[in-house]
SEFIZA-3560 file (N, C-alpha, C; in Angstrom, 3 decimals):
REM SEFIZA-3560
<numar><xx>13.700</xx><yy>30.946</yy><zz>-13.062</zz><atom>N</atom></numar>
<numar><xx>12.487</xx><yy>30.170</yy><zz>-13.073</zz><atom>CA</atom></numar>
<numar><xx>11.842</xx><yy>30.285</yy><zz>-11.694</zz><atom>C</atom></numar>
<numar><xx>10.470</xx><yy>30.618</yy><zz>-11.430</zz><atom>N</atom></numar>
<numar><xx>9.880</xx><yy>30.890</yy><zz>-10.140</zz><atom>CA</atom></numar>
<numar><xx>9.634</xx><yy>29.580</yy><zz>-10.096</zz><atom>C</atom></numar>
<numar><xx>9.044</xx><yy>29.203</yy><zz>-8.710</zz><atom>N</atom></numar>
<numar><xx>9.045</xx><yy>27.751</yy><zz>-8.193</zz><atom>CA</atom></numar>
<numar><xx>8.000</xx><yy>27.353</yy><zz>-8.596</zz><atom>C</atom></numar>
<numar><xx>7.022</xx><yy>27.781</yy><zz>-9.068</zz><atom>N</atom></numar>
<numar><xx>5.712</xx><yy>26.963</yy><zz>-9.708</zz><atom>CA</atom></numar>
<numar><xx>6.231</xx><yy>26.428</yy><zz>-10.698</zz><atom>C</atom></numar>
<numar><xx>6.899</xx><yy>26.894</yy><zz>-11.679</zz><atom>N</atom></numar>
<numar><xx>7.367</xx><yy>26.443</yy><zz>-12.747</zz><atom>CA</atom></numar>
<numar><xx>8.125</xx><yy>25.241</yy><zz>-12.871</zz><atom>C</atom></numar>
<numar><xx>9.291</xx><yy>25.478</yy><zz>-12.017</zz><atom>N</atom></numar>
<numar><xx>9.812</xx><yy>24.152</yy><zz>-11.892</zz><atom>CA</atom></numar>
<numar><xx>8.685</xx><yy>23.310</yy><zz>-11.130</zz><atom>C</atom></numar>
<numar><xx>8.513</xx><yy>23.525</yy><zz>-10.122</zz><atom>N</atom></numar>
<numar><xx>7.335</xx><yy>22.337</yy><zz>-9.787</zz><atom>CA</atom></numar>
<numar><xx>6.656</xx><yy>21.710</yy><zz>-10.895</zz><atom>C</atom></numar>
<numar><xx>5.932</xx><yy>22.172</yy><zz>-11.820</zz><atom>N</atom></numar>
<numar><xx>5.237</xx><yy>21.677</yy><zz>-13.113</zz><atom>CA</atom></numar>
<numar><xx>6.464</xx><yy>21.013</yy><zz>-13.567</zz><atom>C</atom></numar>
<numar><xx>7.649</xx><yy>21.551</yy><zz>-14.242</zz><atom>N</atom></numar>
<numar><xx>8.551</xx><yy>20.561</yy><zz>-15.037</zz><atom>CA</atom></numar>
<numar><xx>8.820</xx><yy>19.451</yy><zz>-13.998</zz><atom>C</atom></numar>
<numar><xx>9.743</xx><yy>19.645</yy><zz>-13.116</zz><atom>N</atom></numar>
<numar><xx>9.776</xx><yy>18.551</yy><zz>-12.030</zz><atom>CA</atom></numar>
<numar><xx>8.648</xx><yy>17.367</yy><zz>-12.492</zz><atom>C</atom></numar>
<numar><xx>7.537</xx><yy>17.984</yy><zz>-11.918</zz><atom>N</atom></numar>
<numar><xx>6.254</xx><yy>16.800</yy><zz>-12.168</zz><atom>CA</atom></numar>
<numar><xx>6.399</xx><yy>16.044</yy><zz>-13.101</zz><atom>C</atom></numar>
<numar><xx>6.451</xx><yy>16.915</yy><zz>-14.377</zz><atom>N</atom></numar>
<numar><xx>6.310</xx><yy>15.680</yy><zz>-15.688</zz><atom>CA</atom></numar>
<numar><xx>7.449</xx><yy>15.487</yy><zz>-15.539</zz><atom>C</atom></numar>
<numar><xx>8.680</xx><yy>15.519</yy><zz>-15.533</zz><atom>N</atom></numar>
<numar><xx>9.909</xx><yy>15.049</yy><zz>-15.581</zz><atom>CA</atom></numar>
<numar><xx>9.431</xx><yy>13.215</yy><zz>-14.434</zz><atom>C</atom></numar>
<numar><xx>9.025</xx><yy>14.074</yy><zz>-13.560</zz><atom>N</atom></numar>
<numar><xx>8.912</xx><yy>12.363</yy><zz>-12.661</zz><atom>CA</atom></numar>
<numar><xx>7.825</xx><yy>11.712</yy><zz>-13.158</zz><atom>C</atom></numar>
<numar><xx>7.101</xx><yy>12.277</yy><zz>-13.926</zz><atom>N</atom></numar>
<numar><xx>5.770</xx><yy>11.221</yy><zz>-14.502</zz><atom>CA</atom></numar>
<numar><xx>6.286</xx><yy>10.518</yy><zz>-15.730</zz><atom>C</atom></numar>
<numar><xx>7.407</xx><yy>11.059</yy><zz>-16.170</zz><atom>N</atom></numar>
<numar><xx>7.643</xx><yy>10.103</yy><zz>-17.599</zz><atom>CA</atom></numar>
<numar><xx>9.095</xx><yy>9.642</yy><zz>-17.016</zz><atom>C</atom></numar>
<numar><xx>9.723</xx><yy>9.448</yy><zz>-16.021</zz><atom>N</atom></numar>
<numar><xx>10.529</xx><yy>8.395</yy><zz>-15.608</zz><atom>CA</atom></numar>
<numar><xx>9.687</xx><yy>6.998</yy><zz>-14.801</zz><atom>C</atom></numar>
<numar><xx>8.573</xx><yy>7.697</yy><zz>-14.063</zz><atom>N</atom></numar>
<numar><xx>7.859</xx><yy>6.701</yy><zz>-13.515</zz><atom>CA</atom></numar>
<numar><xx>6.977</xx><yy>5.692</yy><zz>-14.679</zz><atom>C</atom></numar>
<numar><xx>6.441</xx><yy>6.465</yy><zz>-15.679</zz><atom>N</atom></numar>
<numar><xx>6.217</xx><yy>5.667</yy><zz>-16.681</zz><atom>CA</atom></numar>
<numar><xx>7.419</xx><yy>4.823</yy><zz>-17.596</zz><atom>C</atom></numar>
<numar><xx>8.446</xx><yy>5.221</yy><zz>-17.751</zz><atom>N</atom></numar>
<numar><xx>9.359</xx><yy>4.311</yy><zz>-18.355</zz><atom>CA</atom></numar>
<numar><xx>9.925</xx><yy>2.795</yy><zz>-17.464</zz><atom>C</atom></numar>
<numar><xx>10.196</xx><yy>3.443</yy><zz>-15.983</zz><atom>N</atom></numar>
<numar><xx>10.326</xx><yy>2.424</yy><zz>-15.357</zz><atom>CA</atom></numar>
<numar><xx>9.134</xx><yy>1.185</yy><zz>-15.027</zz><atom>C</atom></numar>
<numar><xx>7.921</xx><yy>2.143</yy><zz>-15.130</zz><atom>N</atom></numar>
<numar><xx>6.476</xx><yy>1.162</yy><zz>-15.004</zz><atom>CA</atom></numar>
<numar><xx>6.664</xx><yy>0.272</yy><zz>-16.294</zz><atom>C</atom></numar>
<numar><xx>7.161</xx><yy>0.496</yy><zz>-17.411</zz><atom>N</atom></numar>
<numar><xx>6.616</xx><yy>-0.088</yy><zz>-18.889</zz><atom>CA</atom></numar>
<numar><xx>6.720</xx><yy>-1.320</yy><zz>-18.642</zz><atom>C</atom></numar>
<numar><xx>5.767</xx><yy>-1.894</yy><zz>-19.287</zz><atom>N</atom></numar>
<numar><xx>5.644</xx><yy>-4.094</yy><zz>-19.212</zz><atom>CA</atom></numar>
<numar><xx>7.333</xx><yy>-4.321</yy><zz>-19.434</zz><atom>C</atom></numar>
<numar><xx>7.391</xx><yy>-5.216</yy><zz>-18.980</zz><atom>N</atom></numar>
<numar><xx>8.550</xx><yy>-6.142</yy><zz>-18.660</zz><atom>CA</atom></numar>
<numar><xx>8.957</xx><yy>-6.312</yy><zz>-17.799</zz><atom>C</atom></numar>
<numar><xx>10.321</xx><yy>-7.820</yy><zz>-17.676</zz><atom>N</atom></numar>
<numar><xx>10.829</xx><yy>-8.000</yy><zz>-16.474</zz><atom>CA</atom></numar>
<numar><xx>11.540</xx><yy>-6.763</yy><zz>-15.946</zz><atom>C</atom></numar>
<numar><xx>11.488</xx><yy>-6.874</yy><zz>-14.443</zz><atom>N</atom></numar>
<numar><xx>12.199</xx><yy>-5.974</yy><zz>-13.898</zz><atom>CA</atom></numar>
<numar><xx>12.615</xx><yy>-6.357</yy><zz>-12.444</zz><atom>C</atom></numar>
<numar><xx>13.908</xx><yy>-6.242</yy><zz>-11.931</zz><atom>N</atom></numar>
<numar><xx>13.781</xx><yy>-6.672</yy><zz>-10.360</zz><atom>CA</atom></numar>
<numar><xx>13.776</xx><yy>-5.410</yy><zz>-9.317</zz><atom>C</atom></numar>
<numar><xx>12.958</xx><yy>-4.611</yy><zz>-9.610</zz><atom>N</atom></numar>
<numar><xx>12.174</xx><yy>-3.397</yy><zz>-8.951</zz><atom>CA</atom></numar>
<numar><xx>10.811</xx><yy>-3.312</yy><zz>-9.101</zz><atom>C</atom></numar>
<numar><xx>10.432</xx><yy>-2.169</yy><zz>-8.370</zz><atom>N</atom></numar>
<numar><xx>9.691</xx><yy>-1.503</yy><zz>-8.089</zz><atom>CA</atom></numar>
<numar><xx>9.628</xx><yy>-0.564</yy><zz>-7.860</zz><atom>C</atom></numar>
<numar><xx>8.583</xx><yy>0.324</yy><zz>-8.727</zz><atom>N</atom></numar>
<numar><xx>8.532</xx><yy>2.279</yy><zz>-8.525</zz><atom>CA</atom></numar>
<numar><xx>7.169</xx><yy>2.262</yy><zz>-8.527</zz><atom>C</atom></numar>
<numar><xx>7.269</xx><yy>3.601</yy><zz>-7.428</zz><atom>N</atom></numar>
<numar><xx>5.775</xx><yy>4.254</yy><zz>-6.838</zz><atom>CA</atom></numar>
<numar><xx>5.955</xx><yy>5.718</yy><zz>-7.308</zz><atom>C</atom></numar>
<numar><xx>4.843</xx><yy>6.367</yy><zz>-7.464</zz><atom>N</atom></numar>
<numar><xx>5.000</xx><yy>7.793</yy><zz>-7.633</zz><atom>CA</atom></numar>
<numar><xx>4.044</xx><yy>8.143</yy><zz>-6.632</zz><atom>C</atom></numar>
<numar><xx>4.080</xx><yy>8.662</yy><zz>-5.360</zz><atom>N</atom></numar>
<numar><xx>3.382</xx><yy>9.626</yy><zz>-4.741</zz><atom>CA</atom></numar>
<numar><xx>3.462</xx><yy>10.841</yy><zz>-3.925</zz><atom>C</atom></numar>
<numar><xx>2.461</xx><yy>11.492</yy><zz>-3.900</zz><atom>N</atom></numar>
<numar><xx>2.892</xx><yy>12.757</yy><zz>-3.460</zz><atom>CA</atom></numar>
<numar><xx>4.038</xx><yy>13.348</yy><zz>-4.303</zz><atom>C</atom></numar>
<numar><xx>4.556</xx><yy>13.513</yy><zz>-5.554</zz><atom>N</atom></numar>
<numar><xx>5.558</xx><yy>13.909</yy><zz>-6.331</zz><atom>CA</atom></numar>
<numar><xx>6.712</xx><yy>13.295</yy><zz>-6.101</zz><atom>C</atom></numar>
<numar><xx>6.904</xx><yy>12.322</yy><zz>-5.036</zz><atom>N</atom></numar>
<numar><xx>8.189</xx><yy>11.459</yy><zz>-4.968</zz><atom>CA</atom></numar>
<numar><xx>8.021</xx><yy>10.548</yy><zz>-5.618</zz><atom>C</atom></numar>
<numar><xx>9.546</xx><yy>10.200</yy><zz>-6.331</zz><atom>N</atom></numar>
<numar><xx>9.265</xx><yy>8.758</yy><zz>-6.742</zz><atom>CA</atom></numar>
<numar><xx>10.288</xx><yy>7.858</yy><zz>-5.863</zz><atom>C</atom></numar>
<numar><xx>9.984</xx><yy>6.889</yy><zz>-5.556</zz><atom>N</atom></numar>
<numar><xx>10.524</xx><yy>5.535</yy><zz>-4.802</zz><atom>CA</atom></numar>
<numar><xx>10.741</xx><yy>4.274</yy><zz>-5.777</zz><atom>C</atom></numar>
<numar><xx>11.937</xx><yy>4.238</yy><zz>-6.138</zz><atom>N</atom></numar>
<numar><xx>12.531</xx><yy>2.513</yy><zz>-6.400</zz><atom>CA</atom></numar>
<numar><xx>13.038</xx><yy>1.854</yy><zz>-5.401</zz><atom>C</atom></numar>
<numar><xx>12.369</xx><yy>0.567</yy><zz>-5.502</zz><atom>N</atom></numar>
<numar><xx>12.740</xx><yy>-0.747</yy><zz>-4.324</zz><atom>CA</atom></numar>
<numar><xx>13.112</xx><yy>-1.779</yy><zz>-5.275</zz><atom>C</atom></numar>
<numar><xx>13.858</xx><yy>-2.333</yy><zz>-4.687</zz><atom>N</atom></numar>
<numar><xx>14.709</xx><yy>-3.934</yy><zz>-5.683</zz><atom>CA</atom></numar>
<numar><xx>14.304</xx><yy>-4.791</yy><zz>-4.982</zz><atom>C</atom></numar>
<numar><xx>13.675</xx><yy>-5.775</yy><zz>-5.355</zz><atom>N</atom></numar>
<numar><xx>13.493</xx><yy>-7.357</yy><zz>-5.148</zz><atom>CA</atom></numar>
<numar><xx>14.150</xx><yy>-7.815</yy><zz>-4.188</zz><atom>C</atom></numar>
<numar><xx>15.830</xx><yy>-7.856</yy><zz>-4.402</zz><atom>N</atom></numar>
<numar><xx>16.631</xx><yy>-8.627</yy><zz>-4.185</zz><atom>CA</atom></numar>
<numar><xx>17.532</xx><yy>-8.075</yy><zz>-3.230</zz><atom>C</atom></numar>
<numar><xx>17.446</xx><yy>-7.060</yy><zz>-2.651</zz><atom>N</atom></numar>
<numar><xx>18.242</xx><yy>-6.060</yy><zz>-2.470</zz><atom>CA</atom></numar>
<numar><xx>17.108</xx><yy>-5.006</yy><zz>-1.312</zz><atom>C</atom></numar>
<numar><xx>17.649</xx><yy>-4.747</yy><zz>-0.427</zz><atom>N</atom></numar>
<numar><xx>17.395</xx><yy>-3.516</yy><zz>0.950</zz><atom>CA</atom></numar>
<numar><xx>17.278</xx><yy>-2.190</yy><zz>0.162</zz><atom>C</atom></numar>
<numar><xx>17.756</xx><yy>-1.725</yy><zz>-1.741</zz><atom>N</atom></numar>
<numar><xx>18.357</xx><yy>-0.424</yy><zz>-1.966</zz><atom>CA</atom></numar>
<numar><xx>16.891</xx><yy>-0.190</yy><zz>-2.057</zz><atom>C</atom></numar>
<numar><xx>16.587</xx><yy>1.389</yy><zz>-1.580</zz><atom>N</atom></numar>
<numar><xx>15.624</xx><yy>1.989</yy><zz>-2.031</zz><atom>CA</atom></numar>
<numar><xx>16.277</xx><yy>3.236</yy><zz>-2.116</zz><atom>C</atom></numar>
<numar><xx>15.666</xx><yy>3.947</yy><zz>-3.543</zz><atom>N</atom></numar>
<numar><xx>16.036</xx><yy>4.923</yy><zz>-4.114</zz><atom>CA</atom></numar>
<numar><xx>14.496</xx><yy>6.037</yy><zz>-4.267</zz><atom>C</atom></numar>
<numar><xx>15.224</xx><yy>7.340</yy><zz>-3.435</zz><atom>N</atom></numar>
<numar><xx>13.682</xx><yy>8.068</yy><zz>-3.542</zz><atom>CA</atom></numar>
<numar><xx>14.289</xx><yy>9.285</yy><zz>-4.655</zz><atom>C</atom></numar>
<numar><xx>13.611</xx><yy>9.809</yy><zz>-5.412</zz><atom>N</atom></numar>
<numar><xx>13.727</xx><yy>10.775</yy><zz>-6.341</zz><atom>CA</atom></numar>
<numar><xx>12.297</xx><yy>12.121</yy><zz>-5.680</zz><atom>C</atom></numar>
<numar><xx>12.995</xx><yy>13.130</yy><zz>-5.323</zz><atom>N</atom></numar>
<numar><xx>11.779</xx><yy>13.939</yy><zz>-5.065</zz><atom>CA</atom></numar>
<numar><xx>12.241</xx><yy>15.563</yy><zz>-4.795</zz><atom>C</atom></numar>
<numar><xx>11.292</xx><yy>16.379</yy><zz>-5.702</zz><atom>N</atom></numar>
<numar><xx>11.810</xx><yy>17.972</yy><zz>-6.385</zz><atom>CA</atom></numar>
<numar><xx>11.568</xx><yy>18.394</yy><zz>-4.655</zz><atom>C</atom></numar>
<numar><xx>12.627</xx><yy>19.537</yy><zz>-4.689</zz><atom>N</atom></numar>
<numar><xx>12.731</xx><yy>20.125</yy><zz>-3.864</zz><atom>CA</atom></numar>
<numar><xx>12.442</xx><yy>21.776</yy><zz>-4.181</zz><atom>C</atom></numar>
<numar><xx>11.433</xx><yy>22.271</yy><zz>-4.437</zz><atom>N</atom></numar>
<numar><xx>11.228</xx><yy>23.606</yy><zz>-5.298</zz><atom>CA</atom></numar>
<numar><xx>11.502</xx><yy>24.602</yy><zz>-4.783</zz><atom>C</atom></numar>
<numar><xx>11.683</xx><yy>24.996</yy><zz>-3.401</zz><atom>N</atom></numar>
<numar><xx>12.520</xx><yy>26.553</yy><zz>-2.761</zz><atom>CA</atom></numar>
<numar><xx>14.005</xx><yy>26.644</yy><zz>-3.572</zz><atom>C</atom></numar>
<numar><xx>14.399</xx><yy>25.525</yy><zz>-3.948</zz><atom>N</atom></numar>
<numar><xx>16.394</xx><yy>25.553</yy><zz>-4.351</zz><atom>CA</atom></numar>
<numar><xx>16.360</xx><yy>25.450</yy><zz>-5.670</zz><atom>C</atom></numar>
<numar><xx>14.920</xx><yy>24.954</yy><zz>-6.453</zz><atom>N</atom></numar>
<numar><xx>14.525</xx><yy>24.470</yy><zz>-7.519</zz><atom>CA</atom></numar>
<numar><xx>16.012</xx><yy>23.184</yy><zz>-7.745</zz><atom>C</atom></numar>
<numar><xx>16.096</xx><yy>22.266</yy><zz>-7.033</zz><atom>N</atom></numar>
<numar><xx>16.705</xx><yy>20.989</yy><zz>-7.572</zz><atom>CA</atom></numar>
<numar><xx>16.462</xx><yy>19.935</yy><zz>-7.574</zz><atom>C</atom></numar>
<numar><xx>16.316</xx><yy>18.750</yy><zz>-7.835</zz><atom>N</atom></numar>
<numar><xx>15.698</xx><yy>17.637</yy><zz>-7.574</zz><atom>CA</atom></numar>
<numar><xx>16.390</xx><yy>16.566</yy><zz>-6.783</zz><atom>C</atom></numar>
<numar><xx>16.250</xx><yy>16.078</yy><zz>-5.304</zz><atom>N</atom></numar>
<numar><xx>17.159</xx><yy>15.392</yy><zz>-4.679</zz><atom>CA</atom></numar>
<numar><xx>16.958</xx><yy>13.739</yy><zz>-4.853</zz><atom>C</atom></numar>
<numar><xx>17.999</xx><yy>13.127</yy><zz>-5.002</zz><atom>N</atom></numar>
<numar><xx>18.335</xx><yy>11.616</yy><zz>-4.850</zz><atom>CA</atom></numar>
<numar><xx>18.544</xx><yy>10.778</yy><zz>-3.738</zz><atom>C</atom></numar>
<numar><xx>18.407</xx><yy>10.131</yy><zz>-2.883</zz><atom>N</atom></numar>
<numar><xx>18.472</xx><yy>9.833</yy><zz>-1.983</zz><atom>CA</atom></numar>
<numar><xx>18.522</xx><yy>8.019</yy><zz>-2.493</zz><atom>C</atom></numar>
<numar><xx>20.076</xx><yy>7.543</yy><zz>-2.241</zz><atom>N</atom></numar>
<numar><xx>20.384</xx><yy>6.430</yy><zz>-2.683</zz><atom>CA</atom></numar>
<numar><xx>20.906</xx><yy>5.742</yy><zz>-1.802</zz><atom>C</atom></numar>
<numar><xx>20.404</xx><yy>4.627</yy><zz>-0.970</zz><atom>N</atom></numar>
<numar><xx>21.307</xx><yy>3.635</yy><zz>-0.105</zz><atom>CA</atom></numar>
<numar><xx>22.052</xx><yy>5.242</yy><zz>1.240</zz><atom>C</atom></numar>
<numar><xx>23.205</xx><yy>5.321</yy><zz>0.855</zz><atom>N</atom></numar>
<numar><xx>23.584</xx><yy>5.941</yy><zz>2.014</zz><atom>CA</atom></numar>
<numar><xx>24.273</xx><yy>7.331</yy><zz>1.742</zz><atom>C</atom></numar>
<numar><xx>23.928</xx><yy>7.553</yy><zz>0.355</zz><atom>N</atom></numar>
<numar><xx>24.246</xx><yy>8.835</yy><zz>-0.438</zz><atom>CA</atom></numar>
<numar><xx>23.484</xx><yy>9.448</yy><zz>-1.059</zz><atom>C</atom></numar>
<numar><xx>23.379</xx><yy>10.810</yy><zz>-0.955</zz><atom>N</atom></numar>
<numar><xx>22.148</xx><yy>11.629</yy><zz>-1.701</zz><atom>CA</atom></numar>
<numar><xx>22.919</xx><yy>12.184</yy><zz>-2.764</zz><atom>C</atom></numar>
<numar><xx>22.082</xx><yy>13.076</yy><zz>-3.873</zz><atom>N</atom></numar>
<numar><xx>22.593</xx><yy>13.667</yy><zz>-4.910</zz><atom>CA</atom></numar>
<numar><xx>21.607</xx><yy>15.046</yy><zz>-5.288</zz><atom>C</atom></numar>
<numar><xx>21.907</xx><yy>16.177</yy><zz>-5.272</zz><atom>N</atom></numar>
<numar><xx>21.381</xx><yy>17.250</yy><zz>-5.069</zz><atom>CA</atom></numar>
<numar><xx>21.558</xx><yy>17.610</yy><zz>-6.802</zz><atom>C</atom></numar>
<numar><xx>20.412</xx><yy>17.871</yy><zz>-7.583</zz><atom>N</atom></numar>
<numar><xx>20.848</xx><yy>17.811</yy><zz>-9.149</zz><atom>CA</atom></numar>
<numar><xx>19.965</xx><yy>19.577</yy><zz>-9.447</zz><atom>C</atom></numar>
<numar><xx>20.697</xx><yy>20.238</yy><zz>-9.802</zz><atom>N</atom></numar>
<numar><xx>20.253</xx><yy>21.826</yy><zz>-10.341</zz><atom>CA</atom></numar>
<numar><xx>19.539</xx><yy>22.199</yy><zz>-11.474</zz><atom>C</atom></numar>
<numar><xx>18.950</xx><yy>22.473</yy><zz>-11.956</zz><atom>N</atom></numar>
<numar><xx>18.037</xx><yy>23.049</yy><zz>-12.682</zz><atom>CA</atom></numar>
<numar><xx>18.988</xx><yy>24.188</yy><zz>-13.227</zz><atom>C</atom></numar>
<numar><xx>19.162</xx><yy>24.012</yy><zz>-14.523</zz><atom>N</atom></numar>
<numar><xx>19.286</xx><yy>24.928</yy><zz>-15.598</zz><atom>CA</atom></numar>
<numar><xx>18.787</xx><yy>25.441</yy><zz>-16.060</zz><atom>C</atom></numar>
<numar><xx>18.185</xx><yy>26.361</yy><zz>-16.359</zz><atom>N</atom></numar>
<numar><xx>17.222</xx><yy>26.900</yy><zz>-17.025</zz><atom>CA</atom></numar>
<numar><xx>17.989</xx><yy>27.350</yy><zz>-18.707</zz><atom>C</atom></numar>
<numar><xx>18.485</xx><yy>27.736</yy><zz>-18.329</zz><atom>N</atom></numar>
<numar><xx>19.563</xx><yy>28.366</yy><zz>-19.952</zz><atom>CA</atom></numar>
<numar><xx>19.771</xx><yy>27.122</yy><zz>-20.447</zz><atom>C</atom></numar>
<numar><xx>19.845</xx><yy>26.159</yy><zz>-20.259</zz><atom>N</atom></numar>
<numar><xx>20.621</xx><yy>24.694</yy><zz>-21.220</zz><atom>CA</atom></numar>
<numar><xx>19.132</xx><yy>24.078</yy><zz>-20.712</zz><atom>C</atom></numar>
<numar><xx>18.020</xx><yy>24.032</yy><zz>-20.049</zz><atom>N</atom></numar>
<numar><xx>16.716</xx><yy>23.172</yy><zz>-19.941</zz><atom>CA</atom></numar>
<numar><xx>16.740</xx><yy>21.996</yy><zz>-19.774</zz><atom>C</atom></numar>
<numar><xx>17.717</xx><yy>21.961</yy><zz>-18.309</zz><atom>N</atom></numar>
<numar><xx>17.948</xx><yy>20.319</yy><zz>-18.270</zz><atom>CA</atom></numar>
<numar><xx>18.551</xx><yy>20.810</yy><zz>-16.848</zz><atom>C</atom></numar>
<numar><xx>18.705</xx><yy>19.424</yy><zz>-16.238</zz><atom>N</atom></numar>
<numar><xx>19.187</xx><yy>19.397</yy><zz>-14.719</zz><atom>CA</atom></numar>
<numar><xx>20.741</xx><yy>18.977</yy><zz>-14.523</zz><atom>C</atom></numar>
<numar><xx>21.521</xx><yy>19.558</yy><zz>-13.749</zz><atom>N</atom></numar>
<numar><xx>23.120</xx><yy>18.987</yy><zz>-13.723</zz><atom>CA</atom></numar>
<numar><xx>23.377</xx><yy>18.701</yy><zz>-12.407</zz><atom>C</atom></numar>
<numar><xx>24.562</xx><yy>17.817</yy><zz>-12.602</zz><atom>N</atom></numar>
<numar><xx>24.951</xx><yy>17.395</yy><zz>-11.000</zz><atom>CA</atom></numar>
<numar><xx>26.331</xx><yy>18.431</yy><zz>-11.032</zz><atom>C</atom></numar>
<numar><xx>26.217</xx><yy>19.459</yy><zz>-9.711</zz><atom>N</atom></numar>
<numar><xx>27.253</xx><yy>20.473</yy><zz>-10.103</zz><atom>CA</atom></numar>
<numar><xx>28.543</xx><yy>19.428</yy><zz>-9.361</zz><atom>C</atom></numar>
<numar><xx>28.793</xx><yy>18.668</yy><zz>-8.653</zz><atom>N</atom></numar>
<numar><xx>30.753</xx><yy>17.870</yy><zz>-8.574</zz><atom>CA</atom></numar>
<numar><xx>30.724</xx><yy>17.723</yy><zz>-9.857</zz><atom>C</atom></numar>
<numar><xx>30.571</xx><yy>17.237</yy><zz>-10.621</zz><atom>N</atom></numar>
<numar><xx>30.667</xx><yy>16.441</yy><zz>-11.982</zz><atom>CA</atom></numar>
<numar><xx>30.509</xx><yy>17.654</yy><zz>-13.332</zz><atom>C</atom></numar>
<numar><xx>29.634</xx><yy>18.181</yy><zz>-12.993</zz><atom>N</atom></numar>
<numar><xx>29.354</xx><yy>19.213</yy><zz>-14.099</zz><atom>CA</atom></numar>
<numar><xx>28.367</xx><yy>18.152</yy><zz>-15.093</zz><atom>C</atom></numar>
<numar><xx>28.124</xx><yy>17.514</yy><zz>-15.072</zz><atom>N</atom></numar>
<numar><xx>27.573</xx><yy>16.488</yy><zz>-15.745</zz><atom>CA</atom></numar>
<numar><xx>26.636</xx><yy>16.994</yy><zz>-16.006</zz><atom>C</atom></numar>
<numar><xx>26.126</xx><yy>17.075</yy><zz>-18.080</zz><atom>N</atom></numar>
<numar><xx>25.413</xx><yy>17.709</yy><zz>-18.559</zz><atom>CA</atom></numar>
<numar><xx>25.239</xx><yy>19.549</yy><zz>-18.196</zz><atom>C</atom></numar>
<numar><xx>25.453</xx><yy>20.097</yy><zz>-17.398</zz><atom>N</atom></numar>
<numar><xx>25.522</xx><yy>21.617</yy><zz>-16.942</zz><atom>CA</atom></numar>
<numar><xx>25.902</xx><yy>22.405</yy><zz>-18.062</zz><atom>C</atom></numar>
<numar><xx>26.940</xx><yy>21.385</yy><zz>-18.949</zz><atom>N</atom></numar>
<numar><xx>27.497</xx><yy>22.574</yy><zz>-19.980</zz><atom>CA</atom></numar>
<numar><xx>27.254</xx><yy>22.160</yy><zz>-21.651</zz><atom>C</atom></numar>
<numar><xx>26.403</xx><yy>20.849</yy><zz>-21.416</zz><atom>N</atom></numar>
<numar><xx>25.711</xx><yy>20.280</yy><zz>-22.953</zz><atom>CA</atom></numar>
<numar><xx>24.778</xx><yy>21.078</yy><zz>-23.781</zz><atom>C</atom></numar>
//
C-alpha cells in the first residue's frame, strides 16, 4: 500500500471512531479530531490518549498515559494489528 492510500484509510478509520465516540450520550471524556489526530481527555482523570497515522511506516500510533502502541497495517487481512500480541494480524 503506497502512503497516500493508507493516509485516506487512516482518515476515515479516525473519522468514524471520532464519530462513535462523539455520539449523544453520557460520557466522562472528551475527543477532538484535528489535524488527523485524534485526542481523548477524561473528566476525571489527567489520561489523555492521542491516536494519530503515522504514514512513512504506514501504522497508526497510540500514545496512552505513559505507554505508546505502534499498530501495523495489513493490507492482505485489511485491518490493523498490534504485532507483541498478534492481535487480529492473523483474523
Amino acid at each position: 500500500m503506497d502512503e497516500h492510500s493508507f493516509r485516506l484509510q487512516a482518515d476515515a478509520a479516525l473519522d468514524d471512531l471520532f464519530r462513535a465516540l462523539t455520539a449523544p450520550g453520557d460520557r466522562a471524556f472528551e475527543a477532538d479530531l484535528n489535524n488527523g489526530a485524534l485526542t481523548v481527555e477524561f473528566d476525571d482523570h489527567p489520561a489523555k490518549f492521542v491516536v494519530s497515522p503515522n504514514a512513512p511506516v504506514r501504522q497508526i500510533w497510540v500514545s496512552a498515559l505513559t505507554t505508546s502502541f505502534k499498530l501495523d497495517w495489513v493490507e492482505a487481512r485489511g485491518h490493523l494489528c498490534w504485532p507483541p500480541t498478534g492481535a487480529r494480524c492473523a483474523s
